[in-house]
C-alpha positions in Angstrom: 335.8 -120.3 95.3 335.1 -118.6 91.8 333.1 -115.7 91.6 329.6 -115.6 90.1 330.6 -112.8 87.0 332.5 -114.6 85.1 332.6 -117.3 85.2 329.8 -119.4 86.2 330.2 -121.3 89.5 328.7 -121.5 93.1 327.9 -119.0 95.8 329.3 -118.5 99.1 327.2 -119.8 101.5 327.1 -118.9 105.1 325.2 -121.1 107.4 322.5 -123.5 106.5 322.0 -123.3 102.5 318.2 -122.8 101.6 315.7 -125.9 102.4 314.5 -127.3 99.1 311.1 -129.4 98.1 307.9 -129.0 99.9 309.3 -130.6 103.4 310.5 -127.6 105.1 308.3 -125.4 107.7 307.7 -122.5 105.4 308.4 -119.3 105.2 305.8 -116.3 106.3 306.3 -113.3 104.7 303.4 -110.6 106.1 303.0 -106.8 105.5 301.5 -104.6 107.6 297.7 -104.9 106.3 298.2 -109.1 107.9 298.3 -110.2 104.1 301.0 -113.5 103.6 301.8 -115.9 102.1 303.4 -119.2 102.3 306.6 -120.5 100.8 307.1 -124.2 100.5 311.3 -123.7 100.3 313.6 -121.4 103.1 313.9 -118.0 101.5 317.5 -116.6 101.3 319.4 -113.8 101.8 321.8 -112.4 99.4 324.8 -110.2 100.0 326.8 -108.8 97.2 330.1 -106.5 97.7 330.9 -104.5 94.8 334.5 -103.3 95.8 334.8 -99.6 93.8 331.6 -99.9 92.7 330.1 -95.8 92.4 326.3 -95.1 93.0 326.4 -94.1 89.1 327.3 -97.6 87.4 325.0 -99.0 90.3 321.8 -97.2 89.0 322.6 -97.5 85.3 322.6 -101.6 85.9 319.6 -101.6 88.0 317.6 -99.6 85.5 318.4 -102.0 83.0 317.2 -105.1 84.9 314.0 -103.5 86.0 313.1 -102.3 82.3 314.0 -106.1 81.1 311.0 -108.1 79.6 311.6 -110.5 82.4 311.4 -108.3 85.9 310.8 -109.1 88.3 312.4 -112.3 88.3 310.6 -115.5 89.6 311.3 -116.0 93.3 312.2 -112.4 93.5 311.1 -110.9 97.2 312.9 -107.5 98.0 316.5 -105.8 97.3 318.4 -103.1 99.2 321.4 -101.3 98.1 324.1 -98.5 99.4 327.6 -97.2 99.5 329.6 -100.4 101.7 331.7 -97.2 103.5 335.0 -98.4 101.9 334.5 -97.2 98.5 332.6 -99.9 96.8 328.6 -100.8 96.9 326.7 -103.7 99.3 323.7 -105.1 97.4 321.4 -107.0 99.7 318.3 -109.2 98.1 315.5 -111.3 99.4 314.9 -114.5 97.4 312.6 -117.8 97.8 315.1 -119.9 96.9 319.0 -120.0 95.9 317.7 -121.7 92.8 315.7 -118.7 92.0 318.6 -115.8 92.3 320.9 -118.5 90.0 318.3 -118.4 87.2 318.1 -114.4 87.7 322.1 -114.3 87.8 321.8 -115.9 84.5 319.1 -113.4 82.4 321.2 -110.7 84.1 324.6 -112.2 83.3 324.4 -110.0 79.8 323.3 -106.4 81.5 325.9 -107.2 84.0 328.3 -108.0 81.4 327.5 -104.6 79.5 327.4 -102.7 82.2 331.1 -103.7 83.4 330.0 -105.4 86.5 332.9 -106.7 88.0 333.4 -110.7 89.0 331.5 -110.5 92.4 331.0 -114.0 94.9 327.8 -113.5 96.3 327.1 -114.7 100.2 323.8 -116.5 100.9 322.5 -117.0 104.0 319.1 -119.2 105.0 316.5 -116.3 106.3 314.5 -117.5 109.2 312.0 -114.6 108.7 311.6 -112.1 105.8 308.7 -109.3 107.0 307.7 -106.3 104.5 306.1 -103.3 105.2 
């Protein structure tokens, strides 16, 4: 399988892909003060290793994408990120839909491009529960 940077081409998956149209169970995402919502898709989860990837070139993409006109990105829940303990950086994110972290890889595609990001093959996984603080 390609990777998602460069060139353009499908994810890993692992597990059930994410449900799509209004048919599925839902999705609820609480915090602590009992707000939620529904979501009428399966949210995702999405693992990214960055083999040699430093803490550095990590933080000067990510403050690119959050000062871009378009953050956050639709469908955009939550996102983790820390040394992988080989070297290289895991990026974890929380997205409504696989549909919605393709759209995002594709407004990012020129930050990551800039900022040297390395061809990466991203691993999504359905979430069956997604709870925030």
């Amino acid at each position: 399988m390609e990777p998602i940077l460069p060139p353009r081409s499908p994810v890993a998956r692992s597990g059930p892909v994410a449900v799509r149209g209004g048919g599925g169970a839902g999705l609820l995402i609480g915090t602590l003060s009992r707000h939620a919502y529904r979501s009428s898709t399966m949210a995702v989860i999405i693992t990214v290793e960055i083999p040699g990837r430093t803490q550095a070139e990590y933080e000067a993409t990510h403050a690119q994408l959050i000062d871009a006109e378009w953050w956050p990105p639709q469908g955009f829940i939550a996102h983790a990120a820390g040394p992988d303990g080989t070297g290289g950086w895991r990026v974890v994110d929380f997205w409504d839909s696989e549909d919605d972290f393709l759209a995002f890889v594709e407004k990012a595609r020129p930050i990551f491009e800039r900022t040297g990001m390395p061809p990466v093959l991203p691993k999504v996984q359905e979430a069956v529960n997604v709870i925030l603080k």
